[in-house]
N, C-alpha and C positions, 0 to 999 in steps of 0.2 A: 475464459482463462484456460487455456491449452493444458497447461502445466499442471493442473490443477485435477484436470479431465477425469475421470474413476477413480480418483486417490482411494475413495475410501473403499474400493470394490476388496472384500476380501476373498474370493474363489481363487484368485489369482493374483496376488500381488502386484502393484506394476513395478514400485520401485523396490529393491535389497533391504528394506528395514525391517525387521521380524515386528518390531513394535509399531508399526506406524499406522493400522487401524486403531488403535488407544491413545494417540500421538493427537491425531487427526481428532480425533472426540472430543481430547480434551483441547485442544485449541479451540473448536467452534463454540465449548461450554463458557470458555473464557473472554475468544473476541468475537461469536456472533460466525454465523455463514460465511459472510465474505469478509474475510480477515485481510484479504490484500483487494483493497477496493480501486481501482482506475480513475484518472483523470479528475480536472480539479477540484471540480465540485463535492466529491465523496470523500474528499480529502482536505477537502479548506481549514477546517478545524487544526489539523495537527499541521498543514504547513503555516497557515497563519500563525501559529503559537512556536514553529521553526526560525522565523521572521522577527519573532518580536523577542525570540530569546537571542539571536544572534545580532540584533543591535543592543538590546539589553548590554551584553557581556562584550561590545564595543570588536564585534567581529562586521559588523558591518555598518558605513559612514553614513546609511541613508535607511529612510522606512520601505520596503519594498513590497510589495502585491504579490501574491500567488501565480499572478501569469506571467510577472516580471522573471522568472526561473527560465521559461522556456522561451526559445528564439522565433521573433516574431514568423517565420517562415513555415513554423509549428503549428502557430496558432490555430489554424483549421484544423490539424489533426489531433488536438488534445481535448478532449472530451470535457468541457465545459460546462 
């Protein structure tokens, strides 16, 4: 994750937040290392339960799958 890259380097900040070596800590204390996890597999949990709340609450007419979101043209590139 690019974005992600030396966040927590403090010599040199990369991005303008005075607090975000503290920021950064307490996120990882809270969600673990990888807080923004990729592709489906790392993430089935909360989109399945995205799935089952949006037909719950009659936002969507049918039960749908995790790989159902992305187009099939994807499918090879979404990490499974």
């Amino acid at each position: 994750m690019l974005a992600a890259a030396d966040m927590d380097e403090t010599a040199a900040l990369r991005y303008m937040l005075p607090w975000l070596a503290e920021e950064v800590r307490r996120t990882r204390e809270v969600m673990g290392e990888d807080y923004w996890p990729y592709g489906i597999r790392d993430n089935e949990h909360t989109l399945r339960a995205f799935l089952r709340y949006s037909r719950e609450q009659g936002l969507a007419h049918r039960s749908w799958e995790p790989r159902d979101l992305f187009a099939k043209e994807c499918h090879d590139q979404v990490v499974v």
